[in-house]
ROPASE-844723 format. One line per field, with one value per residue: residue number from 1; residue in three letters; x, y, z of N, C-alpha, C in turn. Coordinates in steps of 0.05 Angstrom, whole numbers, padded with zeros to 5 digits. Example, Ala and Ser with C-alpha at 12.3 -4.5 7.8 and 13.67 -1.06 7.14 Angstrom:
<nodes>
resi	(1/2);
resn	(Ala/Ser);
n_c1	(00264/00257);
n_c2	(-00114/-00045);
n_c3	(00156/00142);
ca_c1	(00246/00273);
ca_c2	(-00090/-00021);
ca_c3	(00156/00143);
c_c1	(00264/00258);
c_c2	(-00066/00001);
c_c3	(00156/00157);
</nodes>
This chain:
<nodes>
resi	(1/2/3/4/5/6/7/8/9/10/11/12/13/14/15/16/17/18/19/20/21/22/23/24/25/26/27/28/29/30/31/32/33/34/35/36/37/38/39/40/41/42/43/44/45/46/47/48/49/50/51/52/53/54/55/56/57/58/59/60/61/62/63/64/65/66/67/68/69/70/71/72/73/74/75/76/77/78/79/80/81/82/83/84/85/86/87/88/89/90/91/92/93/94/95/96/97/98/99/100/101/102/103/104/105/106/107/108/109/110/111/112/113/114/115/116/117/118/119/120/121/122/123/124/125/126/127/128/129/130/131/132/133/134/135/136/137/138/139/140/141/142/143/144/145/146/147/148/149/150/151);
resn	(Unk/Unk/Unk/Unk/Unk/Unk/Unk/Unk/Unk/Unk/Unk/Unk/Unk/Unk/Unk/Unk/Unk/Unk/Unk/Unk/Unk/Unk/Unk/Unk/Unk/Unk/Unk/Unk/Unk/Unk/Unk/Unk/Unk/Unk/Unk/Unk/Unk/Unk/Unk/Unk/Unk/Unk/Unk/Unk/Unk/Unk/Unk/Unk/Unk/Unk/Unk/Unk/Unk/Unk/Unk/Unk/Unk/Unk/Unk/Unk/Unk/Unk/Unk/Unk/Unk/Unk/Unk/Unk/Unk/Unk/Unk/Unk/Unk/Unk/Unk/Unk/Unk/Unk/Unk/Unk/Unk/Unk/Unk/Unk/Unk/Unk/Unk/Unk/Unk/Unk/Unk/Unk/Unk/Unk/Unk/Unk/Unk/Unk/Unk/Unk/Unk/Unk/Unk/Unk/Unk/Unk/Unk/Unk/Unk/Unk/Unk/Unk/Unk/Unk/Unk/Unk/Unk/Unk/Unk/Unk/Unk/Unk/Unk/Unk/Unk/Unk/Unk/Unk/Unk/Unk/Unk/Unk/Unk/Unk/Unk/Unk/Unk/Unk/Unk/Unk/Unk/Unk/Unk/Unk/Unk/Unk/Unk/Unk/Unk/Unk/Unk);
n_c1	(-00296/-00265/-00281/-00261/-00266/-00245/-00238/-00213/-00152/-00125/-00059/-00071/-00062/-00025/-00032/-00082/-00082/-00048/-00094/-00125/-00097/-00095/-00136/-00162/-00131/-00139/-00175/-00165/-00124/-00154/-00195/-00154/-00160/-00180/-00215/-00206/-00147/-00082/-00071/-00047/-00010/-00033/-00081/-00109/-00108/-00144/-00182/-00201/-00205/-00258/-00299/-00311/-00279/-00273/-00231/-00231/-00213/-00183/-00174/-00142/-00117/-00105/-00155/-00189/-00230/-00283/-00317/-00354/-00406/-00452/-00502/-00531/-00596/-00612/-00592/-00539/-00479/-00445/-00382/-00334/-00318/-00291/-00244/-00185/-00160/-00154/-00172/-00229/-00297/-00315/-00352/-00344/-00345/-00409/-00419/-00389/-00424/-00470/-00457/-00441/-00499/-00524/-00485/-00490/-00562/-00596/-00605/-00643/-00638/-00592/-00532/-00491/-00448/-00418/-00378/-00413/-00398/-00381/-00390/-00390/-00392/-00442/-00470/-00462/-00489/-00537/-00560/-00534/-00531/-00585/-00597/-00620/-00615/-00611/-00595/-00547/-00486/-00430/-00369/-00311/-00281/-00311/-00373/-00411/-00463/-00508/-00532/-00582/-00610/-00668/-00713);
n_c2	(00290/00239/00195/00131/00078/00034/-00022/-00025/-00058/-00101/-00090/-00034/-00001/00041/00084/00089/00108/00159/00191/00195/00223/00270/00287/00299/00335/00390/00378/00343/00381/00428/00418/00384/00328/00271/00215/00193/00210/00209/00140/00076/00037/-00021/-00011/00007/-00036/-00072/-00027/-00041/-00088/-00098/-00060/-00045/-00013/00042/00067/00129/00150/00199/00212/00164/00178/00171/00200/00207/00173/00128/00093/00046/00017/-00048/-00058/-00081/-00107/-00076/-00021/00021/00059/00103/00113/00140/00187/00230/00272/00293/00353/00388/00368/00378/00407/00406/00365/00317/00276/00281/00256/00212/00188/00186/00134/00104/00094/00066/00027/-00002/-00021/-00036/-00005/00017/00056/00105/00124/00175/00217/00282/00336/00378/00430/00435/00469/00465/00400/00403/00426/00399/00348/00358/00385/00365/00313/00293/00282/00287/00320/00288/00282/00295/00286/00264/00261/00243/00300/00329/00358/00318/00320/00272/00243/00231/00186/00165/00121);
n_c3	(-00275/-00249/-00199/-00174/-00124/-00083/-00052/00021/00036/00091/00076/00059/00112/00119/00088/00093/00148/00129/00102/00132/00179/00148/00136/00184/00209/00224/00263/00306/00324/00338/00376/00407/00407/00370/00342/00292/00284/00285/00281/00301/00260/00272/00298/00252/00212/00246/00248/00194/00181/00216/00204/00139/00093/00034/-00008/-00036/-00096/-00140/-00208/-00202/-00163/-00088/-00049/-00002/00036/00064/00114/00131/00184/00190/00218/00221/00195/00154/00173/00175/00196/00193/00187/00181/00140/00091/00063/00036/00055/-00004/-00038/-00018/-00017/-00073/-00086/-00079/-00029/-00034/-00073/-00065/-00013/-00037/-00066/-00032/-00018/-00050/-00053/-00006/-00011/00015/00058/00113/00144/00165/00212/00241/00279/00284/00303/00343/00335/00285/00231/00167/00175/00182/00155/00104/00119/00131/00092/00037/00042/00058/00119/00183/00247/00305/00361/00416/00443/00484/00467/00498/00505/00463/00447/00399/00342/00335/00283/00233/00187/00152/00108);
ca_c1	(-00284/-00264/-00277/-00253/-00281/-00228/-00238/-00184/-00145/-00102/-00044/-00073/-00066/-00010/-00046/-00110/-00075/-00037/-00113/-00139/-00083/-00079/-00166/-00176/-00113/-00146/-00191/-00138/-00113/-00180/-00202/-00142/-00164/-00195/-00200/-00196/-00119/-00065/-00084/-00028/-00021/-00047/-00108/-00123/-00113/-00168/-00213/-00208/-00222/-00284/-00303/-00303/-00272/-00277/-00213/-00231/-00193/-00199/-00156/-00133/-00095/-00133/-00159/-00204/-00243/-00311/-00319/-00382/-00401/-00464/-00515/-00563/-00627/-00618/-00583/-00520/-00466/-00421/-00366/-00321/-00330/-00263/-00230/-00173/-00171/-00141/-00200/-00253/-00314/-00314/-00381/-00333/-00359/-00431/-00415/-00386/-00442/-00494/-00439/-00445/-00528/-00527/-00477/-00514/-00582/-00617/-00612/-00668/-00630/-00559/-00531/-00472/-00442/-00402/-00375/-00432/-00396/-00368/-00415/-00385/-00403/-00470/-00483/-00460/-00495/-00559/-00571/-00532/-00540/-00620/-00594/-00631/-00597/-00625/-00590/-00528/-00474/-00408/-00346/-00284/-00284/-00329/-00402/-00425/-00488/-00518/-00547/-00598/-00628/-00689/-00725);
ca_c2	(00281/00212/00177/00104/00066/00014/-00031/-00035/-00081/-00083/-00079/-00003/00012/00067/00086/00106/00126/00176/00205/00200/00239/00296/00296/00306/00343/00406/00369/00344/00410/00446/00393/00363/00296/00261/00189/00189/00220/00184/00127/00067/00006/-00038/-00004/00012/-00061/-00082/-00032/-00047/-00120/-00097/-00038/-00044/00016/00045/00083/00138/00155/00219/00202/00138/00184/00159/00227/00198/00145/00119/00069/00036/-00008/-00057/-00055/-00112/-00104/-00052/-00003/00029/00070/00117/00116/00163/00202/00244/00274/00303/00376/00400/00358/00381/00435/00395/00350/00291/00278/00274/00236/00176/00182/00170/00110/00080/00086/00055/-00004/-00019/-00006/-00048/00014/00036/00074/00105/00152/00176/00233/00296/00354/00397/00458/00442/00484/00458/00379/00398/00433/00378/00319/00363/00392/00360/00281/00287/00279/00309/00322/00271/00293/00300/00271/00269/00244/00252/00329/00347/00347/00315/00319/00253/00247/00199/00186/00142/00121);
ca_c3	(-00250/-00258/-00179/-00165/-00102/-00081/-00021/00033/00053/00114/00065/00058/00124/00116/00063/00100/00170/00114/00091/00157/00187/00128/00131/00211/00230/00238/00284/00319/00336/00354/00402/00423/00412/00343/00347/00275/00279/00303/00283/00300/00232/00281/00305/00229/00199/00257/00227/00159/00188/00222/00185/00104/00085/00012/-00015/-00063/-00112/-00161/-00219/-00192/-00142/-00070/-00037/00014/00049/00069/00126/00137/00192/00178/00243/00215/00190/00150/00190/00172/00216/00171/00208/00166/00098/00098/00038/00044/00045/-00015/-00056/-00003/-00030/-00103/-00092/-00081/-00007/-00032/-00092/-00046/-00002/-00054/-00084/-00010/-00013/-00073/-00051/00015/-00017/00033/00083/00112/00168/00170/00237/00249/00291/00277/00320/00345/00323/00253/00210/00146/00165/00196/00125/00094/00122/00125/00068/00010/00040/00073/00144/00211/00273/00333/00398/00417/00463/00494/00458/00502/00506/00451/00436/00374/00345/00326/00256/00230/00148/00150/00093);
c_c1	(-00286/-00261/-00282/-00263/-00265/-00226/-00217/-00181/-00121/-00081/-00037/-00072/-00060/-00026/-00073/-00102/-00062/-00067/-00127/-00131/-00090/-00122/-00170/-00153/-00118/-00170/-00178/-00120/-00138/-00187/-00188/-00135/-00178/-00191/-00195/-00164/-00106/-00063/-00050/-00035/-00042/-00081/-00123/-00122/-00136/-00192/-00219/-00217/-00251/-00300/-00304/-00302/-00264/-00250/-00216/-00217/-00203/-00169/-00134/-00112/-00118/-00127/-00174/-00216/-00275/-00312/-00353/-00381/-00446/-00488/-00534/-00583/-00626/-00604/-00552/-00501/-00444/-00408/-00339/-00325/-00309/-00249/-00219/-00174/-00165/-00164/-00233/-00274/-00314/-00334/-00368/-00351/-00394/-00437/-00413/-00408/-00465/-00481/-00453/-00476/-00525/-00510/-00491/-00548/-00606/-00625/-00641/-00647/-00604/-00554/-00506/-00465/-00413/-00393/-00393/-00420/-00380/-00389/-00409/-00395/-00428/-00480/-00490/-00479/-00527/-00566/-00556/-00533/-00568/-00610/-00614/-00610/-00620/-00616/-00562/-00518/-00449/-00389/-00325/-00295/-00312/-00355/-00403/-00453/-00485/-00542/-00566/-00618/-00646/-00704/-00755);
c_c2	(00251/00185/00147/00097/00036/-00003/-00041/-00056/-00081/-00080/-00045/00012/00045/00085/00112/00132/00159/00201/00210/00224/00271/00307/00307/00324/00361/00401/00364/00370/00429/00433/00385/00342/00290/00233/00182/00192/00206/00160/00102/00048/-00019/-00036/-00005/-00018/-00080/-00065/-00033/-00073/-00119/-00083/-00037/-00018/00015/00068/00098/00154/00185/00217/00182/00153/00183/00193/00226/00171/00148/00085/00066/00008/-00024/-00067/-00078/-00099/-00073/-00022/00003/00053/00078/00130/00138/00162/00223/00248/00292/00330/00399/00392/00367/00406/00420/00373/00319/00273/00270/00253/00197/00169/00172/00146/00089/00077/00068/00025/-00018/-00010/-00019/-00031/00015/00060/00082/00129/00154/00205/00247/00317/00378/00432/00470/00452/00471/00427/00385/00407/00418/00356/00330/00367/00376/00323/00276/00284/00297/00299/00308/00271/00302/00284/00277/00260/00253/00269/00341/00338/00349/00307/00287/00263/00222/00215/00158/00141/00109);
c_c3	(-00249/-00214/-00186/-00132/-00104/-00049/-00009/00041/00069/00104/00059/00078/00119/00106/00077/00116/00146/00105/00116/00167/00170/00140/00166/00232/00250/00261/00309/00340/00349/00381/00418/00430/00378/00350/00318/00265/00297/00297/00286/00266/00243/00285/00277/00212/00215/00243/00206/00166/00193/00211/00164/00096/00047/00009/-00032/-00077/-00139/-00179/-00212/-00162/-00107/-00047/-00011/00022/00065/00083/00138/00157/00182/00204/00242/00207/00174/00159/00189/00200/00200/00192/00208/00143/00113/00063/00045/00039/00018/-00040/-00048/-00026/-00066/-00115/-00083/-00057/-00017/-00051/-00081/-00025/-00008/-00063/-00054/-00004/-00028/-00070/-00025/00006/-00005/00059/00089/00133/00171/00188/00230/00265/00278/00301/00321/00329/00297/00242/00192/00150/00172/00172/00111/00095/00125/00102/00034/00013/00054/00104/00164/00225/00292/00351/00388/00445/00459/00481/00458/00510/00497/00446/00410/00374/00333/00294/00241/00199/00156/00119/00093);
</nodes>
């Protein structure tokens, strides 16, 4: 399995909103709301500005994304890890997640939040990236849990 790791640039918006869209639809539809879906070109060329987002690619064809924001000191905020679903269940997902330890490798600390009642990311982010669960909270409608890796 040959992954590529290509950093965006707001030229890629389409690009992303296109992986974004295809990766969170069914979220979208359960909920009602995603703020990852939808996304306009504008909104998404600000956060590739603020955000450094990673495009990954499985045979140069780009299947997902990985946005990271950069908290200081150490302290990461994985803001999406999304592959679309036709690539999903294939290790890809944990693959890019070790790629992004390994490129910020000054972490000590990375959180991020998921939807309290996805079983499949809470699997995920526990057991095959070291994650715990550290509360929970409101977002919009739904509760997500909060997730936190310390080292």
């Amino acid at each position: 399995m040959d992954l590529k790791y290509i950093n965006a640039k707001k030229e890629d918006a389409d690009l992303l909103i296109n992986i974004y869209n295809a990766s969170f639809y069914n979220d979208y539809i359960k909920y009602g709301e995603c703020p990852a879906y939808g996304r306009t070109r504008g909104s998404m060329e600000e956060s590739i500005e603020k955000f450094p987002k990673l495009i990954i690619c499985y045979d140069n064809f780009p299947i997902g994304a990985i946005s990271v924001a950069n908290k200081g000191n150490g302290e990461y905020y994985l803001g999406c890890l999304c592959i679309i679903p036709e690539f999903q269940g294939k290790g890809i997902g944990t693959r890019a997640f070790k790629y992004m330890l390994d490129l910020y490798s000054d972490w000590n600390k990375v959180t991020l939040v998921t939807p309290a009642d996805k079983e499949e990311n809470i699997a995920f982010y526990t057991k095959k990236c070291g994650f715990k669960i550290d509360g929970t909270e409101m977002d919009g409608n739904v509760k997500v849990f909060r997730f936190l890796m310390e080292r």
